[in-house]
N, C-alpha and C positions, 0 to 999 in steps of 0.2 A: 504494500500500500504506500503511496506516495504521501509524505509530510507536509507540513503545514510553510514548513521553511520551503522543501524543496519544490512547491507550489508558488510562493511567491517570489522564487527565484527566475521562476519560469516564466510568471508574468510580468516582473519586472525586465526581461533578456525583451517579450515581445513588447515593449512599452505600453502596456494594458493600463490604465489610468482611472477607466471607469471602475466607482464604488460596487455598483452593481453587477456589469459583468466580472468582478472578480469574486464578489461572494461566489456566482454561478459556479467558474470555477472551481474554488473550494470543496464543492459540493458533486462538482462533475466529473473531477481530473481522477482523485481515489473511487471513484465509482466506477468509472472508466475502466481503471486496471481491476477493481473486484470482478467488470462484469466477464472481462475476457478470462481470467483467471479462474472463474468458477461457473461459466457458461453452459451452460445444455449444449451448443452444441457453436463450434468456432471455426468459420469458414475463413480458410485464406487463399482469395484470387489473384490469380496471376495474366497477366497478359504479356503476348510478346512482342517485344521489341522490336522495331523496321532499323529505327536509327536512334542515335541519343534523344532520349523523350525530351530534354533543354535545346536540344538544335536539329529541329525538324527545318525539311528542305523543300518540305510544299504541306501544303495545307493541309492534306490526305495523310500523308506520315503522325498523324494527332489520331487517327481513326480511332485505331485499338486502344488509346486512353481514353477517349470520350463514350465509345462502347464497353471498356467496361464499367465506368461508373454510372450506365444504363442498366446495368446488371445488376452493379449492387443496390440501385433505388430499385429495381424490382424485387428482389430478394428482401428488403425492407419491406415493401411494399405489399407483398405475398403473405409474408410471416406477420404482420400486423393485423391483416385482412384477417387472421387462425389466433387473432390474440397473443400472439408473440411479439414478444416487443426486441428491437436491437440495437445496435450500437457500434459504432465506427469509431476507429482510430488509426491515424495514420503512423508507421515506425518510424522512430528514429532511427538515427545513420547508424546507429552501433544495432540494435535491434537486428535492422536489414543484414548485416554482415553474419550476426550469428542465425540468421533465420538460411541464408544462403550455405553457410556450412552446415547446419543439422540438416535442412532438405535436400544439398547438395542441388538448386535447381538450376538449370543453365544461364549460363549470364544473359542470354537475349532476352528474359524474363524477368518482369519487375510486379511485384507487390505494390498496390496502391493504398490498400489498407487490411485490417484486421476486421472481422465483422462476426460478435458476437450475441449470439442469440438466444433466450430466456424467456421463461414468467416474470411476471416483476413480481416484486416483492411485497407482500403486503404493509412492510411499513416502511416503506422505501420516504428519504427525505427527498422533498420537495424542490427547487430555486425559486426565489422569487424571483417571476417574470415581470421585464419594464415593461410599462404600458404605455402604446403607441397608437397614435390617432393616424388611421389610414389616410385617412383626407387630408391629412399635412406629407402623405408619400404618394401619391398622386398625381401625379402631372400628366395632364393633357393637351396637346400640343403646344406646350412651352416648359421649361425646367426650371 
């Protein structure tokens, strides 16, 4: 489970500022690693690689990344439809290294996330959600 420190270390690295979304994370980051760590059931998709997914050389070289995270909002989307609820996290750079030696998968093949899947808990803590006035996000032809 991740710490309270090693939480705020993380979001002060990404300049997170807001009050709110940092309680979120507090509340989301160690949930995160419970839910993959004690999951029903933890799917890890892979796609392959044309060329460096950072220096694609035409627009179509993106395919296999934006299909598969077609995939995995379906597989959310499937498993939630069955009361199953999930959750996504993407590895870090050390993660990825040791995920590539214990599967041994081929280099042309990247993990884009983890995606684990569960009942929820019945007394699972909550975030408080901000509350946002759609008609101040709204624009109609003008920004």
């Amino acid at each position: 489970m991740t710490s309270y420190d090693e939480c705020e270390n993380m979001m002060d690295s990404f300049g997170m500022t807001d009050s709110d979304q940092r309680g979120m994370y507090h509340i989301a980051m160690p949930k995160q690693f419970s839910m993959l760590y004690n999951s029903g059931c933890l799917i890890l998709p892979f796609f392959k690689l044309r060329e460096p997914l950072m220096h694609p050389t035409c627009l179509s070289s993106l395919n296999e990344f934006a299909s598969i995270w077609c995939c995995i909002e379906n597989i959310l989307l499937a498993a939630a439809a069955e009361g199953i609820l999930g959750v996504t996290r993407i590895p870090m750079t050390e993660e990825l290294e040791h995920i590539k030696i214990t599967l041994n998968h081929p280099d042309n093949y990247a993990l884009p996330c983890y995606i684990a899947l569960g009942y929820p808990s019945k007394d699972a803590k909550l975030p408080v959600q901000k509350v946002i006035n759609v008609e101040d996000r709204i624009h109609i032809n003008h920004w």
